[in-house]
Structure formats: structure tokens, C-alpha cells
ZAMARGU-4260 file (C-alpha; in steps of 0.2 Angstrom, whole numbers, plus 5000, padded with zeros to 4 digits):
<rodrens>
0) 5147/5035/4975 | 5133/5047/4980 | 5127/5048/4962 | 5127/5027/4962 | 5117/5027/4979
5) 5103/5041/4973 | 5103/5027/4958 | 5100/5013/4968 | 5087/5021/4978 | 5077/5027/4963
10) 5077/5010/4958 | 5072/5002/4973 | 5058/5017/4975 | 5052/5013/4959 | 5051/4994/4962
15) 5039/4999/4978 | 5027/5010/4970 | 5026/4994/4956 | 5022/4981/4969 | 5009/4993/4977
20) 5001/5000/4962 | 4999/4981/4956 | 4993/4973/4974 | 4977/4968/4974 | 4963/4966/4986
25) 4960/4949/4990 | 4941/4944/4992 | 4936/4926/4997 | 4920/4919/4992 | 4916/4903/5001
30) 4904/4891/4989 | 4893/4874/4990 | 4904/4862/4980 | 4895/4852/4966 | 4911/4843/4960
35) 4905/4831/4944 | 4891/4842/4940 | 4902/4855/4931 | 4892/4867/4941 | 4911/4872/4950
40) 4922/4876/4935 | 4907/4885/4928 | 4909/4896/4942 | 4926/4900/4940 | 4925/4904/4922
45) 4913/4915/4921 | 4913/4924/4939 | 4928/4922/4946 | 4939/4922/4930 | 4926/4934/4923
50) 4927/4947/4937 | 4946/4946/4939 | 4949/4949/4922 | 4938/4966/4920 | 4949/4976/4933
55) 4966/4976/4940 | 4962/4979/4959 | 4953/4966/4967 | 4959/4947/4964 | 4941/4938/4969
60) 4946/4918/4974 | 4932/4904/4974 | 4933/4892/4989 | 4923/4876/4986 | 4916/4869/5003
65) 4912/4850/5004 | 4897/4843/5013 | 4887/4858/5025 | 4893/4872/5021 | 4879/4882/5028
70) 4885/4875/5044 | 4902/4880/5041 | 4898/4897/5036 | 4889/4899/5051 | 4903/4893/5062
75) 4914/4906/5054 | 4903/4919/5058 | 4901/4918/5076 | 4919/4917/5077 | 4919/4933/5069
80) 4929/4927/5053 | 4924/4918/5037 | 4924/4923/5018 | 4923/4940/5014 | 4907/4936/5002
85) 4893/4924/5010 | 4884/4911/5003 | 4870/4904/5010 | 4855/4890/5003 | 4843/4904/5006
90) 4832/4917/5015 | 4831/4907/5032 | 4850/4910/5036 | 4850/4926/5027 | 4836/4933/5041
95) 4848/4923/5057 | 4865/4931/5050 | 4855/4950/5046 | 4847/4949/5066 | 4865/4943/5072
100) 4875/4958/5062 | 4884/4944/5055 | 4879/4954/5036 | 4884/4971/5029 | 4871/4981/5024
105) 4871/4981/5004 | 4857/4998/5004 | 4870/5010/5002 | 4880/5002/4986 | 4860/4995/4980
110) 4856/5015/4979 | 4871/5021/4971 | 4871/5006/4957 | 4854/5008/4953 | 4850/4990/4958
115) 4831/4989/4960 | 4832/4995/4940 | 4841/4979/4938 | 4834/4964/4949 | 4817/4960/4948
120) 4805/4969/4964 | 4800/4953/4972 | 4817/4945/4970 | 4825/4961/4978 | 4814/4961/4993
125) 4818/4942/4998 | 4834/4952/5003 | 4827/4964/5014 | 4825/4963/5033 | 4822/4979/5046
130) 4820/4988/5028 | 4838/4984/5024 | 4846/4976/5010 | 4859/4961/5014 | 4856/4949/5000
135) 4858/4944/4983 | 4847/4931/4975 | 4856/4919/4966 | 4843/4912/4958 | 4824/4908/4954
140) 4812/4894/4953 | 4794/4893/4950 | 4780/4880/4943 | 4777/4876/4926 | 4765/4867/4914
145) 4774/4854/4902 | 4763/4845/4888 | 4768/4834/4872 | 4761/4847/4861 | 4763/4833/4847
150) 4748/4821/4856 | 4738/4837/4860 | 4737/4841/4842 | 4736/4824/4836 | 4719/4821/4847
155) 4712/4838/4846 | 4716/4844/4866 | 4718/4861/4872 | 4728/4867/4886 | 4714/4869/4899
160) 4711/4888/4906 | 4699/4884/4921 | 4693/4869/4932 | 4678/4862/4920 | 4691/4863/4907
165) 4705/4856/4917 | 4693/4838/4924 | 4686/4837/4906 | 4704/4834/4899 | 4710/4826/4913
170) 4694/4812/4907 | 4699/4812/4888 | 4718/4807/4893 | 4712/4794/4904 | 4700/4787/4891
175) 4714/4784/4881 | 4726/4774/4892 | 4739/4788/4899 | 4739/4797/4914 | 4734/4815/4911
180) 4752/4819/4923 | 4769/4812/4925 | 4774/4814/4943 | 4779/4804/4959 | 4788/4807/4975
185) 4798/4792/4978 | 4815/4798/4984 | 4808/4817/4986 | 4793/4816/4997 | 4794/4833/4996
190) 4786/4836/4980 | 4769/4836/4989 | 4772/4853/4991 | 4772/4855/4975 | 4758/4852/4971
195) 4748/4859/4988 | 4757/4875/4983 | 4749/4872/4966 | 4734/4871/4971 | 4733/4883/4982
200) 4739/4897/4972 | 4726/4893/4958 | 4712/4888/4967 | 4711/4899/4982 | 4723/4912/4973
205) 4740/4921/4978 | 4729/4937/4985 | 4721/4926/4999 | 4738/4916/5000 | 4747/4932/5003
210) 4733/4938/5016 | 4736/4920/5027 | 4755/4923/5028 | 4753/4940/5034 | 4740/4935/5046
215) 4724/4945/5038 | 4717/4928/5034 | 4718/4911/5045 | 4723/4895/5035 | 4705/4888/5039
220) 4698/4898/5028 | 4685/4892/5013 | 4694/4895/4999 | 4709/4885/5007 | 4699/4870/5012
225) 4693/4871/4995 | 4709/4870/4985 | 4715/4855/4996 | 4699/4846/4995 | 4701/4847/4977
230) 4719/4843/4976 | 4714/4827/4986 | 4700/4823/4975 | 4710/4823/4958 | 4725/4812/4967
235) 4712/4799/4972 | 4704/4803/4953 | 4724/4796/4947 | 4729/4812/4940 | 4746/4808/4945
240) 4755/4791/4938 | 4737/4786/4938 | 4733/4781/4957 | 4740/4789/4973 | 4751/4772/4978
245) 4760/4774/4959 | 4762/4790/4963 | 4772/4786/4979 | 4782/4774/4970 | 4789/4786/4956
250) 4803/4796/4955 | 4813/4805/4945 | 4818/4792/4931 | 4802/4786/4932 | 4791/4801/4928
255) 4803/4807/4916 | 4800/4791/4907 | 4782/4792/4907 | 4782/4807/4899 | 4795/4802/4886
260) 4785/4788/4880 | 4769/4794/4880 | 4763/4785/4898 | 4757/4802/4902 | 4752/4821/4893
265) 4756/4830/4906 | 4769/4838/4918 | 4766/4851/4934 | 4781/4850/4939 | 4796/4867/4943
270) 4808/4876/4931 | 4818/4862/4932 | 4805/4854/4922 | 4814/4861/4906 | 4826/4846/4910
275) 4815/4834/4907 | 4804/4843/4892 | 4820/4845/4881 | 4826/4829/4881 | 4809/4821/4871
280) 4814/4813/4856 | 4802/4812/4840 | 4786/4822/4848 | 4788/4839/4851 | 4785/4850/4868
285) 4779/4864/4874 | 4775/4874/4891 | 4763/4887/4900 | 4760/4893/4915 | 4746/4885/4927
290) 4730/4887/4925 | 4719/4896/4935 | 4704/4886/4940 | 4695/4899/4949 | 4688/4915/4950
295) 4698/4918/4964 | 4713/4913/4958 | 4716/4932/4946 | 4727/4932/4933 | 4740/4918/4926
300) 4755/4920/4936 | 4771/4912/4942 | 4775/4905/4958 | 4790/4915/4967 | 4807/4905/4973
305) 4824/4912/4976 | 4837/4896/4977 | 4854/4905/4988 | 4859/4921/4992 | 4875/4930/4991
310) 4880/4942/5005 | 4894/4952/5012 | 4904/4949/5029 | 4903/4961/5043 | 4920/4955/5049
315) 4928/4955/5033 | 4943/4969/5030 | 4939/4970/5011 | 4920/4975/5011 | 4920/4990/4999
320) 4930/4976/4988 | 4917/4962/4990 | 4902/4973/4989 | 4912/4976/4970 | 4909/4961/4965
325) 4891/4960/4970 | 4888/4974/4961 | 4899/4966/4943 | 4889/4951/4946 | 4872/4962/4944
330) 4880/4974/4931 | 4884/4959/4921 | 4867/4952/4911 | 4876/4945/4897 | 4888/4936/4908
335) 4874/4928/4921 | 4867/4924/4902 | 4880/4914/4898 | 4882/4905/4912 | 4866/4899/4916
340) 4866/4894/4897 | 4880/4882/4901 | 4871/4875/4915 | 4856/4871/4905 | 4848/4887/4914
345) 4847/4875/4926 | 4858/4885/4939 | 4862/4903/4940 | 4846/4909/4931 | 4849/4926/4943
350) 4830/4935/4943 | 4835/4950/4933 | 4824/4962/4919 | 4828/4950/4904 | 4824/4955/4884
355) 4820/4944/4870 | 4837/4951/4861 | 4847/4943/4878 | 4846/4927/4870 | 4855/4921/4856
360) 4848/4913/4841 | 4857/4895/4850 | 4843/4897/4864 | 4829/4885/4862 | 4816/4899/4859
365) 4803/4891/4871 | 4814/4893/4885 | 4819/4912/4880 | 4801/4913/4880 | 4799/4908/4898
370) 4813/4919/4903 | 4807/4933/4895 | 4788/4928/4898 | 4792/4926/4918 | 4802/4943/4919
375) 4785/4954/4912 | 4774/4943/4922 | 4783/4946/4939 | 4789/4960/4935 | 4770/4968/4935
380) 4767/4960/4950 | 4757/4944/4943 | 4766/4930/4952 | 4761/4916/4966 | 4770/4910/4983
385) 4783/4893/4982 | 4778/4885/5002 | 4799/4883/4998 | 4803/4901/5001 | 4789/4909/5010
390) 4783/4896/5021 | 4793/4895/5041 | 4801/4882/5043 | 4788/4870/5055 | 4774/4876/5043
395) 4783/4872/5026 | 4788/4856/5033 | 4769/4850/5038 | 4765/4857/5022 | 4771/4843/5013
400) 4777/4830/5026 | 4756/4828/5034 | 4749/4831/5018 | 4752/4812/5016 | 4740/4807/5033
405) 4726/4817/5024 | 4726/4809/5008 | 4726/4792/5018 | 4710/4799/5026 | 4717/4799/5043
410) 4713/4817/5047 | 4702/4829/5038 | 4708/4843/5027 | 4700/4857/5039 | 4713/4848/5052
415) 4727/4849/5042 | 4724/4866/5039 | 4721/4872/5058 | 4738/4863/5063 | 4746/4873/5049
420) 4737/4888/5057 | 4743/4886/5073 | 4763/4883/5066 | 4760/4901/5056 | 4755/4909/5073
425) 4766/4902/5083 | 4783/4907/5070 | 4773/4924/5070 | 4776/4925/5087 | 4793/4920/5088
430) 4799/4932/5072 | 4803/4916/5060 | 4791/4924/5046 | 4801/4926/5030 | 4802/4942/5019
435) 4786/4940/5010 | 4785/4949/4989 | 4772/4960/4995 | 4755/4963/4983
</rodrens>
């Protein structure tokens, strides 16, 4: 009986020491839901699935959120719970959560993975507030330059390389019928940032951009009033859709269309350009970055945009275990690889040091091009400022949403630009500037 009851309690030790060598540590990622893009079972195959089948000790679980979820996030986080891993739209929330203590600091497992060798240096400092690391970019966006390459060869046009260049071929496309850019803002009055931003970065240059948003130069300044004033010239010139009340009057289908049937040459539109570009039928495509049109502009750059963050939970019980996953996620080129790839590189294109040899022969090679070409670009510290991700939120908001008053001639460009003076000194003073990729 003794022997038989030794027996049994073997057995049901064993049993134990089964169940907790195999438990797992539970992480819980809350995420936007994009259900019918594709975008959520994306996600669990090739992060979720992908992490929990490379170890045996934590079981990562991807919660889908309808509707705001930044708002729901937020909610969780003052009552001191929430998902172990944070997700937010971007580096406003990010900056609310870190001042709140709402966010674990990630320096410590950054250091000891070697993660600045492995995320681009502007991209890693969006993260960074009070010289702490608490986020992750998900993601980056920037503005590109789309042309039928077919009709530039067919009529002998060049891609311009400063303003002279830019107005005379802006001319030639007109002369024959087509509208030297496809673009509108019907639907998304927000693309008038856009193109301010545009402007600004290659007329004025990111160098005195950089100097207004950290207050060594005022918004007033020349070369600021001289970038809108030109930008306001060329829309009343019909650069865009060929007048300023088409251009209000296009959106999305519209543009794309114009440029798929040869309405217009042209696109200076973001990243998610690429969209657009690689459905052309019968004329072939091709892109660049924008062109500087002045001396003050420097070098061809790209303009900088992170698009959501990942974070780890001060509450959460399982931080070491989150912060793991992070630290997969960035470990894991090849896998980020494949995933934007699925989406089109329209989602998850994570700003990482990215090589040619990344990319698989099934890659168009003008968009492993870009990826490789924005990479050593940024990477040496030639890049611009999005008004999306730099901009407070008042300023990036009158950025865009007055910039239609001026071009009605209701106000004067040096007025639009001492309001938005007044909205960067006033979110100076109240500590709502942003993490700024410094030169």
C-alpha cells in the first residue's frame, strides 16, 4: 500500500511539474480592427502565429478593437489595466501615456538587443521622450514623385531637378492637354498638407523647417513665405487636376483615374502612392523623390512619418514577457518582410535598415528600390518633416484646414504663417511639441 501510494504520488508530481514547465505567459495585444481589409488575419499570421510558434513560453493573443480604440486604450489605462502591449495611432498619445507613467520604459531591453543597430535613427527617436525610450514605430510614410515614364519618353521630358526645370515642364504638359499632376482633396481635405509640407521641405528646406519647430527660427520668415507663395502661385497656374476648383472636387477614384488614362503625368502624392502607380495598365511607371527647387532646399531627401506605435503597459503583470515580443518583432526582418509584402507594403513597412537581398526576385524592383533607397537616404540623415508627425496638434490642423482661406485670397500668406506662429509658441509653452528627428 505504501509502495502503491509513493506510486501515485510520483505520478501526480510528475503531472505538476508537466503543467508548469508547459504554462505559458499570457501577453494581450489590443489592436485597431480593419476587418475586410485582410489587414487582421495578416496580423495573426505572421505576428501572433509567428511569435508563438518560435518559443514555448509566452502565448501572445491579438485582440481586435472596433471603432476608437485609442479611446478605449486610454480608458484602460487610467483605470490601471488594459493589454499588456499598447497600441496607439501615433506619437501624440504615446507623449500623454509616457508623461502619465501609463508606459514602461523600453531603454533597458533597446540597450541589451542592440535596437538602434536595428531601426532606423529618426524612426527610433519618435519614441523617445525625457531621453527614455517607450515606443516602437509600426510603420513609416513619406512623399513621393510618380510619373508615366512611358509619355515622358515618348515626348522627350525629363524628371525636373530644380524650380526652372520644374515650371518649364509643368508648361510642356499643359501645352499638350493633361494636367502636369493628378491630385484633389475631395473627401480628404487633408491632402493640402501635403502638399504645404511639400513645398516647404523643397523650397524653404528641412534645415529651416527643423530650426521653426524648435523655435531658432519664427514661421514668418522669408524663405517660408516664399515656399507658400509659390505653392499658391502653381495651384492657381492648375498644376493640380488643372484649376484649384477641380482640384477641390477630386478624390481618390478620380485622381487615380487621371493618371491611368493619361489625364495627367504626374503624381506628388505619399508612399501609398505605390497603390495607385502599380495598377497602370499598358504604360509603364516610375518614381523619385522630390525635387529640390532651391538652393536652400540641400540634398534630395524624404519626408519623415511614423503611422502607430507599439508600447508596453505599466500595469501589466507580464512586462518582461511583452517587452519579448517587441524585441521578436524588431529581430524579425524577414518576417516584417513578408508581411508588408502581403499588404502591398502598404501596412507594416516597420522603418528598419533594409538591403537589396531583403527582397525577393517576386518584389517589383522599383518598389525594393525605394525601400532600399529611403533606408540609405534617412539613414544618413537626408530626410524632411511630414506636418502629420512633427506638427502639434492646433498647428497641424491650420496647416491644412486655412491653407484653403489663403488660396481664396481671403488672408495673406504672411498671415497664415503668423497664426501658425503663434499656435507653435503657444504648444511650446504648454509642452505639446512632439519628438522632433533631430539634424
Amino acid at each position: 500500500m505504501i509502495i502503491k501510494n509513493i506510486f501515485y504520488s510520483i505520478i501526480a508530481s510528475s503531472i505538476l511539474f508537466s503543467a508548469a514547465v508547459n504554462a505559458k505567459t499570457n501577453v494581450i495585444w489590443w489592436e485597431y480592427s480593419e476587418e475586410g481589409s485582410g489587414l487582421n488575419d495578416a496580423l495573426v499570421k505572421y505576428i501572433q502565429d509567428g511569435f508563438n510558434q518560435s518559443q514555448d513560453s509566452v502565448n501572445l493573443e491579438i485582440i481586435f478593437k472596433e471603432g476608437e480604440y485609442n479611446e478605449a486604450t486610454r480608458t484602460a489605462l487610467l483605470a490601471g489595466v488594459g493589454p499588456d502591449i499598447v497600441s496607439s495611432s501615433g506619437a501624440t498619445y504615446v507623449a500623454k501615456y509616457a508623461s502619465g507613467g501609463f508606459l514602461m520604459s523600453l531603454e533597458e531591453v533597446a540597450e541589451k538587443n542592440g535596437w538602434k543597430d536595428k531601426i532606423l535613427p529618426w524612426a527610433y527617436n519618435t519614441g523617445v521622450f525625457g531621453g527614455e525610450l517607450y515606443s516602437l514605430p509600426k510603420n513609416y510614410e513619406s512623399m513621393l514623385y510618380f510619373y508615366n515614364k512611358t509619355l515622358f519618353e515618348e515626348n522627350g521630358w525629363s524628371l525636373p531637378t530644380n524650380l526652372g526645370e520644374y515650371e518649364e515642364l509643368a508648361e510642356k504638359v499643359q501645352a499638350k492637354g493633361m494636367y502636369p499632376f493628378a491630385y484633389g482633396s475631395s473627401g480628404w481635405p487633408m491632402t493640402h498638407e501635403h502638399l504645404a509640407g511639400n513645398y516647404l521641405n523643397t523650397v524653404a528646406g528641412p534645415d529651416s523647417v527643423y530650426k521653426a519647430m524648435i523655435g531658432e527660427k519664427e514661421w514668418t520668415a522669408p524663405e517660408f513665405v516664399e515656399a507658400l507663395e509659390l505653392l499658391k502661385k502653381h495651384m492657381m497656374a492648375g498644376y493640380w487636376s488643372g484649376s484649384l476648383e477641380n482640384y477641390y472636387a477630386v478624390g481618390w477614384d478620380d485622381f487615380s483615374a487621371q493618371f491611368h488614362n493619361r489625364e495627367a503625368a504626374m503624381l506628388q502624392i505619399g508612399s501609398w502612392g505605390f497603390e495607385i502607380a502599380t495598377a497602370l495598365e499598358g504604360d509603364e511607371w516610375g518614381w523619385a523623390p522630390l525635387p529640390i527647387l532651391t538652393n536652400d532646399g540641400g540634398e534630395p531627401n524624404y519626408q519623415l512619418s511614423v503611422g502607430g506605435t507599439l508600447s508596453v503597459n505599466a500595469a501589466s503583470k507580464n512586462k518582461n514577457a511583452a517587452a519579448e515580443v517587441l524585441n521578436w518583432i524588431v529581430s524579425n526582418r524577414e518576417t516584417i518582410v513578408e508581411f508588408t509584402k502581403s499588404r502591398n507594403f502598404g501596412a507594416w513597412l516597420m522603418p528598419l535598415y533594409y538591403e537589396a537581398s531583403d527582397f525577393g526576385d517576386d518584389v517589383d524592383p522599383r518598389l525594393r528600390d525605394y525601400l532600399v533607397d529611403f533606408s540609405e537616404r534617412t539613414g544618413n540623415g537626408h530626410y524632411g518633416y511630414t506636418t502629420w508627425t512633427y506638427y502639434p496638434p492646433e498647428a497641424g490642423t491650420h496647416i491644412w484646414k486655412d491653407m484653403e482661406v489663403v488660396w481664396a485670397g481671403d488672408i495673406t500668406v504672411k498671415d497664415f504663417l503668423a497664426e501658425q506662429q503663434k499656435l507653435w509658441e503657444k504648444a511650446r509653452k504648454n509642452d505639446e511639441l512632439l519628438p522632433i528627428a533631430a539634424r
